[in-house]
C-alpha positions, 0 to 999 in steps of 0.5 A: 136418274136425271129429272129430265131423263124421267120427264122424257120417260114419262112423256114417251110412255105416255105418247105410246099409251095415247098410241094405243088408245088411238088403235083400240078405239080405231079398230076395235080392241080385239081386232089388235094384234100384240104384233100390230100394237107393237109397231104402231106404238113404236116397240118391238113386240118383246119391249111391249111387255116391258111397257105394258104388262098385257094388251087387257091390263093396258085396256083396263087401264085406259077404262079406269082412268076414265072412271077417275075422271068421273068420279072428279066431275062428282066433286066439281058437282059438290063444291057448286052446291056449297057455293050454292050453284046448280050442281047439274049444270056443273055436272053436265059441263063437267061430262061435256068437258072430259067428252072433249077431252077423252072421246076415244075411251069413252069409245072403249068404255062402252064398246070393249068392256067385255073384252076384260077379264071377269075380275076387271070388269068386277072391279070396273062395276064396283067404280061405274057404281060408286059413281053412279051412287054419287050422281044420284046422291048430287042430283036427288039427295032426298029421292025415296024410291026403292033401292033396285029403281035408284039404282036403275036410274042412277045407271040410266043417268050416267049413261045420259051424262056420258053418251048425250056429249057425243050425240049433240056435238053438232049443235053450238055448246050453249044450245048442246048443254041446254039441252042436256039439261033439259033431257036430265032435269025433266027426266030427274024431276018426273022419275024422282019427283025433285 
């Protein structure tokens, strides 16, 4: 097959799948139709399963992605600590870049979940918990609380990294991402004693 033919390809299958993340986050995952998702990506109800092999896998896929791309701002975090920058300004930039860039399935993340299988939500736990880990290991690498309240606030932390992009978008960036830091430094400092 033609190289351009396989671009082509690849950019309508991913135009569709921008389709579909548009309605889910729209309508609520579960209020969509195979029949409506069909039409409002562009396919027959029998081609959908050609391009997406179930309305779940699809969701999971969408979530997934989205846990990649967290676990990548965890490396932007790194390598600022090794040239000897802040690594929660570089996390909070990073998170408030990928809110930008990703809104709609940090919408799906939060709010469809538990609309997977009990096998997918599994394996999405065990990403959102290495991520986790690895945002507290950057921001509190010598914190010596025990294991069940690290993993509390590991969880508490992402949540704030996550949700406070959506939540202060209507102030300037400078102002946002202050107080972002503010929140997280304050918090991290008083819970973890760093």
């Amino acid at each position: 097959m033609p190289a351009a033919h396989t671009a082509m390809r690849c950019a309508n299958f991913e135009e569709r799948r921008d389709r579909a993340l548009a309605l889910f986050a729209e309508k609520g995952f579960g209020q969509v139709s195979m029949r409506e998702l069909a039409a409002h990506v562009g396919l027959t109800p029998g081609s959908l399963y050609h391009h997406f092999p179930s309305k779940q896998d699809l969701l999971f896929d969408l979530i997934e992605e989205l846990y990649e791309e967290l676990q990548a701002t965890l490396e932007l975090g790194r390598r600022a600590m090794a040239r000897g920058g802040s690594a929660i300004s570089c996390l909070i930039a990073g998170h408030w870049q990928l809110h930008a860039e990703r809104p709609l399935q940090f919408r799906l993340a939060e709010r469809d979940f538990c609309c997977l299988s009990e096998a997918q939500q599994a394996r999405l736990s065990v990403q959102r918990k290495r991520y986790e880990a690895g945002l507290l290991r950057l921001v509190a690498p010598r914190a010596t609380l025990d294991a069940q309240t690290l993993e509390a606030t590991a969880h508490v932390l992402a949540t704030l990294l996550n949700q406070l992009p959506g939540m202060l978008r209507a102030l300037p960036q400078a102002q946002a991402l202050g107080l972002m830091e503010s929140l997280l430094c304050g918090g991290i400092e008083r819970t973890l004693g760093r």
